[in-house]
C-alpha positions, 0 to 999 in steps of 0.5 A: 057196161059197154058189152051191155049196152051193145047186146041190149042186155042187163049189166048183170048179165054181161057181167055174170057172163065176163066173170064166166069166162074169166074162170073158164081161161084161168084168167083170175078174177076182175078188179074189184074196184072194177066191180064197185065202179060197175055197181056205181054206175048201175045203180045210179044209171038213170041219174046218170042218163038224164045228166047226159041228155040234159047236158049234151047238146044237140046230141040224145043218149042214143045218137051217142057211139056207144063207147062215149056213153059208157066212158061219159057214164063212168066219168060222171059216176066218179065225178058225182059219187066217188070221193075217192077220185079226185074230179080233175082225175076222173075227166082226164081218164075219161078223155084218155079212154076216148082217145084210146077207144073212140071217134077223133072227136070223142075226146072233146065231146067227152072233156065237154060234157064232163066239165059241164056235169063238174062245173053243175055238180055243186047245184046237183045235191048229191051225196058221194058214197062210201065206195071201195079205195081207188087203187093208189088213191093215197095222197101221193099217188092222186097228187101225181095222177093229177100233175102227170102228162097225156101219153097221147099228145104230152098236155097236162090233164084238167 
């Protein structure tokens, strides 16, 4: 998504084109999870960019660093329509990719937007999908995901 965002291209066609080289390195193929999330967000992208620009104040879709809004719109496809991932978890990966990937700012922008989407998403309407399992969503391992501490600075996720 990132890749097609930067390019200006379709996120097919940077899709199409990472799978490409993926068998070109013998590198297998992408997680499928991966691809059902990647679908999410597409399918759902306009959704997801008004919510943005909506919520975002004083800050358009555009004036956003580009990995800000792939991780803002992946964070709000699981939080909207993946029941599969628990919200708290959903924000927490969002704000650890920030911090991993983006500006020193990013992150609080990031946990900002998301928990306005969470705290609007009962007032949204709308209907979680039937995605593929998030891989270790079972009982257990979403109870550790959410209990678990940051790597980066130790504090517990929301």
């Amino acid at each position: 998504m990132y890749a097609a965002d930067l390019r200006g291209v379709p996120v097919s066609e940077a899709m199409a084109a990472a799978i490409d080289l993926r068998e070109i390195q013998n590198e297998g193929s992408l997680n499928e999870y991966t691809l059902t999330l990647v679908a999410g967000v597409t399918s759902h992208q306009a959704e997801i960019d008004d919510l943005l620009s909506n919520y975002s104040l004083g800050w358009s879709l555009e004036r956003m660093p580009t990995v800000d809004r792939g991780i803002l719109r992946l964070g709000v496809y699981e939080i909207l329509w993946c029941d599969e991932t628990p919200d708290a978890v959903a924000v927490a990966e969002a704000v650890a990719l920030a911090v991993d990937l983006s500006t020193d700012e990013s992150a609080s922008f990031v946990n900002g937007l998301l928990g306005r989407v969470l705290e609007m998403k009962p007032r949204l309407g709308v209907v979680p999908e039937q995605a593929a399992k998030a891989p270790g969503s079972t009982p257990d391992a979403t109870a550790e995901a959410t209990t678990k501490t940051s790597p980066v600075d130790g504090r517990q996720p929301l």
